[in-house]
N, C-alpha and C positions, 0 to 999 in steps of 0.2 A: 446624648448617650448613644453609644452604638449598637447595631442591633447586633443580637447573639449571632445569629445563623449568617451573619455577611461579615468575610474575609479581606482584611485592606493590604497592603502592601507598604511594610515600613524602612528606611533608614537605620542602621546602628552603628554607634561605634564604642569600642568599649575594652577592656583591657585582662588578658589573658594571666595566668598564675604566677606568669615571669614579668609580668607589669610590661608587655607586648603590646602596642595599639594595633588593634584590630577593627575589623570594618565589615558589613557584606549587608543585607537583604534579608527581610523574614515574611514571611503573609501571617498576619494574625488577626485577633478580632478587635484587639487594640492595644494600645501602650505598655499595659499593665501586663498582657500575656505576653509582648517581647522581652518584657524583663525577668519572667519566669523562664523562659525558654533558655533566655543568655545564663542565667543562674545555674539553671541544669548543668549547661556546657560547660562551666568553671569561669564564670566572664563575667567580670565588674562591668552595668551598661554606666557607659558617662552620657553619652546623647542621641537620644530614638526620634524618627522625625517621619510622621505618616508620609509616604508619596502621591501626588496628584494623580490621580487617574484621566484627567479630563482629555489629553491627549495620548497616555498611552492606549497602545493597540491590542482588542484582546487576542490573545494568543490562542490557536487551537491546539489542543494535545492530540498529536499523531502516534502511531504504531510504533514509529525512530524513538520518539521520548519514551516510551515502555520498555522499550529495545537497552536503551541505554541506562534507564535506570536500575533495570535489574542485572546488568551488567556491575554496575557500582555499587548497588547494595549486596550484592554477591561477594564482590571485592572486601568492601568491609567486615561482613559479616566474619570471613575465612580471617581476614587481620584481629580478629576479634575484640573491635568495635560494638559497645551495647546497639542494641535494635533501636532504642527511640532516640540516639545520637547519632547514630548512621541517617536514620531518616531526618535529624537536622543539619547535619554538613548537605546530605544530596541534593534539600530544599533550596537550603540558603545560596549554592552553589548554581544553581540550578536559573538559567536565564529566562524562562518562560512562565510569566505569570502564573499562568492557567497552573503547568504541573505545579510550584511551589504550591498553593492553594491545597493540590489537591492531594498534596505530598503531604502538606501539615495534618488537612483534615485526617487521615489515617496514623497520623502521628497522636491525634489526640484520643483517637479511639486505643488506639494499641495503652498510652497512658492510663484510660479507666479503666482497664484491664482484659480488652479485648482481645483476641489472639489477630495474628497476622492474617492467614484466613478469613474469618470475619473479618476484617476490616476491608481486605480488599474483596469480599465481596459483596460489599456495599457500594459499588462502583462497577455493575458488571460492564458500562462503555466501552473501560479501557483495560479491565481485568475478566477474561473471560474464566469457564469452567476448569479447561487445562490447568491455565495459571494457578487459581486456587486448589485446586485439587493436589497439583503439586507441593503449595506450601502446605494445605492443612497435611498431606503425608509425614514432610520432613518435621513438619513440629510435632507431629505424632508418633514418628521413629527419633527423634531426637539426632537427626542430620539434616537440619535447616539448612545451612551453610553448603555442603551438599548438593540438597534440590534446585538451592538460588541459585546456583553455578551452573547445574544442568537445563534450569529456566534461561538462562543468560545465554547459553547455548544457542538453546532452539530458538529461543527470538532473535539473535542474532542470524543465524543460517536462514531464516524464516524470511529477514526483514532482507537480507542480499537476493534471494530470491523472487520476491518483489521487485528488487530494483533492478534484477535483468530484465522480466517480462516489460517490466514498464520502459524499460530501455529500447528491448522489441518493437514497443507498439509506436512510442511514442515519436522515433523520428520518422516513420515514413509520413504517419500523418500530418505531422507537422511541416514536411516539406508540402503533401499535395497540399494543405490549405493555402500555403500560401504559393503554389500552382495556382489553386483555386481563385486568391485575388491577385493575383496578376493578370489572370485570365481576363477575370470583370471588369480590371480599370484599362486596358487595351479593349474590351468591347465598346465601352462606356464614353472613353473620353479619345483614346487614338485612331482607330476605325470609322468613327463619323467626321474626321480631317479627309481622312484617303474620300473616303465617300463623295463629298463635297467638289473634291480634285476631278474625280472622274465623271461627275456630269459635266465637264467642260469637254469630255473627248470625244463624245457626239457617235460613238462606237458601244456595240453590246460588248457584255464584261464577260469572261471565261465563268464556265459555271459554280467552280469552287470558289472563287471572289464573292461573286452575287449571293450563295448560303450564307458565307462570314458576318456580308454585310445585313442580309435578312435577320441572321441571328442575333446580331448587334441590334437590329432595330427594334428585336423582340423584345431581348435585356433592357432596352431604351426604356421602352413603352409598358412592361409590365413590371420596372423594377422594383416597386413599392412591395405590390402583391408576392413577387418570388421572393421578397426578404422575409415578410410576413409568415412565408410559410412554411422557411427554414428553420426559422424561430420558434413556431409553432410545432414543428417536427419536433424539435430539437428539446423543447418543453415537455412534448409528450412522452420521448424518449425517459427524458429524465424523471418523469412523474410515475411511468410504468416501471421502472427500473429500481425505484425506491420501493414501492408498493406491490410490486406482482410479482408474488414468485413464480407464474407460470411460465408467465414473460422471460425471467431471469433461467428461469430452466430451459425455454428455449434458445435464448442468446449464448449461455454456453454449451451445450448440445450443438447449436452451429457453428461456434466459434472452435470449435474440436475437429471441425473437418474441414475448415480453412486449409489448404497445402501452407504447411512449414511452421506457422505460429497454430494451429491449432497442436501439432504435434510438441513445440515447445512448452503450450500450455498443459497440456497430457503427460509430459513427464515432469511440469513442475509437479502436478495434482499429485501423482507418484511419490515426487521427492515427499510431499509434506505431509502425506500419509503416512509413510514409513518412517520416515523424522520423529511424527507426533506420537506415534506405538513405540517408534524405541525408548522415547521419554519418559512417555507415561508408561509401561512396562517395568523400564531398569527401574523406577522409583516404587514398586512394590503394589501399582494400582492394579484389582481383579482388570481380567481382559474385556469382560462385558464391558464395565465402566468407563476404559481407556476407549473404547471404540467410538461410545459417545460421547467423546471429546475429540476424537479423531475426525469423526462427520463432518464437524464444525470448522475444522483446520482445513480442511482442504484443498480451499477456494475455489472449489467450481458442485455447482450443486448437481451435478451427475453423478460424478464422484459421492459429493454428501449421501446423497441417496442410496447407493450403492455401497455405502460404507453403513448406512441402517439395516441395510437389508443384511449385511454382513454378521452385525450386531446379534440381528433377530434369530440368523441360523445359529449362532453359535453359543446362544443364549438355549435353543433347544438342545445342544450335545454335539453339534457339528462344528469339526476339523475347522480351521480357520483358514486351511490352505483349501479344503473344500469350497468353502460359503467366497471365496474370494476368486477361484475358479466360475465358479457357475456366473459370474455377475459379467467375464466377458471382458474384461477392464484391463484386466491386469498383465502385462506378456509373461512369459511362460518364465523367464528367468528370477520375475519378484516371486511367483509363487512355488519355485521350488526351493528359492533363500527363504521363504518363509515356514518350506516343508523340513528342511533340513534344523530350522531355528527350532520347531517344535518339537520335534524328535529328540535333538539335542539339550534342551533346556536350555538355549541361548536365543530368546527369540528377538531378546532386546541387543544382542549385537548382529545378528543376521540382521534386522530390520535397518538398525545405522548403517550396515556397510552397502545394503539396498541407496537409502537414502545418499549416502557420500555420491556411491556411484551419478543417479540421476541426478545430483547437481553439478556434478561437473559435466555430467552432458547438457545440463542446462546452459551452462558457462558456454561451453562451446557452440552448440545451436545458435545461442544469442549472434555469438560471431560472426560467425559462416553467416545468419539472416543478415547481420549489418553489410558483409561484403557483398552478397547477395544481391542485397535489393537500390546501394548506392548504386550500382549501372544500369537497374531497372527505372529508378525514379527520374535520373539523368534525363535517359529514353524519354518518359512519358512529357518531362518539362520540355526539353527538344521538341517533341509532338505537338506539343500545344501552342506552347509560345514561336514554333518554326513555322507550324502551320499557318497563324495567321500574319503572321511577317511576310511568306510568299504568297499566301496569296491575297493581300495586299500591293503588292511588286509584281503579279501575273500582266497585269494588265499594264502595265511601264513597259515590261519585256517586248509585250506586243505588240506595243506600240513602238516600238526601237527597231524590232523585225520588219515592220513595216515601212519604216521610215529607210 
C-alpha cells in the first residue's frame, strides 16, 4: 500500500472526447488518483504504469521553474482555463520531477477547497511573501488573471536580472581558475624538468628563474597541506555564508565597492526595488506592506536593511521619498521619480519606469564589463603563464650569449 504523504511518478495513456490517443506524465500518490485526475480532464485512462525511480535523478526546483510557471499559469488562467486544469496540463507538461510533485500537491489543496494563496503558501521555499500576497489580492479583487500576469512579469524581469549578474561574475572567474590550474600543473609537473636540465650547467641561474623554481619546490613540498586549506577556506566560506548574516552583510557591503561589478550589483539592487514597489503598489497592497516584501526582493541585504528602515519611517507618517533619501542609497534621480510618483498618484508607474530604466543599464554594464575585462584577463594569463615560460628560457638565453 502506498503511503499517503509520498508522491510517485506515473505513465498514462488514455483517450480524449474525440477518441484522440493521448499520452504524458502525472506525480501522484497512486494509480487510483491518476485516474481521478484523467477523469477530471475528460480522458478515458486505458493504461497508467508507475515509473522507476531507481535511476532517475532528483531534480531541484530553481527560481527559472517559478519564473516559468507562473508565466503559463498566467497564460491559462487569461485563456480561461479552470485553475485546477491549468495546474494539470502545467504539471503533466512539465519535465522536472521535483516541480510536477509540487505542482500537484497545490493541485490538491486548491481541490479541498483551499484558495490559491493558501496553497502556495504552504511552500514558502519557492513561493515567497510578494508572490502570495499578490495572489491572495487578485482573488480578493476578483483579477487573478491580472495579478498572475503582473507575477509573470516581475519574475521574469527578475529572473534576466539574475542572469546578467551572474554573467558578470561568472566568466572572469571562471577563466582565473583555470589560470589558477594551469599555473599548478606548470609548477608541479613542467618546471621540475627545466630544473633538473640546469644543474647540468654548472652556472648560477638569474634570479627570477631561481623564485619560479623555489616556488615550484614550495607547491612540491607543501602541496597536500595548500589543497587542505583551500578546501577548508572554501568550506568555511560556504558554512558562514549559509548561517551568518553578519557575514553576509559584510560580503555585500564589500561587494558594492568592488570598481564596476559592485556598481552593476547597486543598480540591479535599484532595478529590483523599484520593480518590487511597482508590483506590489499597482496590485492595490498598503505601501507599509509592499515595503516588506520589497526588503526581501532586493538581493543584497544593505539594501534589505535600508528598505526596513524605510518601512519603519514611513510606517510613522514619513514621505517615502524622505525615509529613502535619508538612507543614502538611492541617487537623486530614483528619489525624485519617486517624489513626483507621490504627488501624482502614480507611484506604481514612476517606480516601473525607474526600474525599466536600471535594467537596461544593467544590460549594458553587463557589456561594457565583458569587453572590459576580456583584455584584462588576457593580460593577467599572458603574466602568469609568460612569466614562467621566460624565465624558464632565461637561463638557455644565457647560456647562448655566452657561448
Amino acid at each position: 500500500m502506498a503511503d499517503a504523504a509520498k508522491q510517485y511518478p506515473f505513465s498514462w495513456q488514455g483517450k480524449d472526447a474525440k477518441g484522440t490517443l493521448v499520452k504524458g506524465t502525472l506525480v501522484a500518490v497512486n494509480d487510483a488518483a491518476v485516474r481521478a485526475s484523467l477523469r477530471r480532464q475528460g480522458l478515458v485512462p486505458i493504461q497508467i504504469r508507475r515509473q522507476s525511480t531507481l535511476f532517475q535523478k532528483r531534480s531541484k526546483i530553481t527560481s527559472e521553474d517559478i519564473a516559468i510557471f507562473s508565466r503559463q499559469l498566467a497564460t491559462m488562467m487569461q485563456a480561461g482555463i479552470p485553475l485546477v486544469q491549468a495546474f494539470d496540463i502545467v504539471a503533466n507538461g512539465h519535465e522536472n520531477p521535483g516541480m510536477q510533485k509540487l505542482l500537484s500537491a497545490i493541485k490538491v489543496d486548491i481541490e479541498s477547497g483551499t484558495t490559491l494563496a493558501d496553497a502556495l503558501a504552504k511552500h514558502p521555499i519557492y513561493f515567497d511573501d510578494l508572490f502570495v500576497n499578490l495572489v491572495s489580492a487578485g482573488e480578493q479583487s476578483g483579477a487573478l488573471e491580472t495579478l498572475l500576469d503582473k507575477i509573470a512579469i516581475y519574475k521574469e524581469k527578475t529572473e534576466a536580472i539574475k542572469k546578467k549578474i551572474k554573467k558578470a561574475l561568472t566568466y572572469p572567474t571562471a577563466v582565473l581558475v583555470v589560470a589558477f590550474i594551469v599555473t599548478a600543473v606548470l609548477l608541479v609537473f613542467v618546471i621540475p624538468q627545466f630544473e633538473s636540465l640546469f644543474q647540468g650547467f654548472g652556472a648560477d641561474l638569474p634570479a627570477f628563474t631561481r623564485m619560479v623554481i623555489d616556488v615550484s619546490l614550495f607547491v612540491r613540498s607543501n602541496g597536500v597541506f595548500i589543497v587542505i586549506a583551500l578546501v577548508a577556506a572554501a568550506s568555511a566560506f560556504g558554512y558562514f555564508k549559509k548561517r551568518s548574516r553578519k557575514f553576509n552583510h559584510f560580503l555585500d557591503k564589500l561587494i558594492l565597492r568592488v570598481p564596476v561589478i559592485g556598481e552593476i550589483i547597486r543598480k540591479a539592487a535599484i532595478a529590483r526595488f523599484t520593480r518590487t514597489l511597482s508590483t506590489m503598489f499597482a496590485a492595490g497592497v498598503p505601501l507599509v506592506e509592499a515595503l516588506e516584501s520589497v526588503a526581501g526582493a532586493t538581493g543584497n541585504i544593505v539594501y534589505q536593511v535600508a528598505t526596513l528602515e524605510i518601512r519603519t519611517e514611513v510606517a510613522t507618517g514619513t514621505r517615502l521619498q524622505r525615509a529613502m533619501e535619508a538612507t543614502e542609497l538611492f541617487p537623486n534621480m530614483v528619489i525624485q521619480m519617486v517624489a513626483v510618483g507621490e504627488e501624482s498618484g502614480s507611484l506604481d508607474e514612476m517606480c516601473g519606469k525607474v526600474a525599466d530604466f536600471y535594467e537596461r543599464d544593467v544590460d549594458d554594464a553587463v557589456d561594457n564589463l565583458s569587453s572590459l575585462l576580456e583584455p584584462m584577463i588576457m593580460a593577467i594569463l599572458g603574466i602568469l603563464v609568460g612569466g614562467l615560460v621566460i624565465a624558464m628560457y632565461l637561463p638557455i638565453f644565457k647560456l647562448g650569449a655566452v657561448v
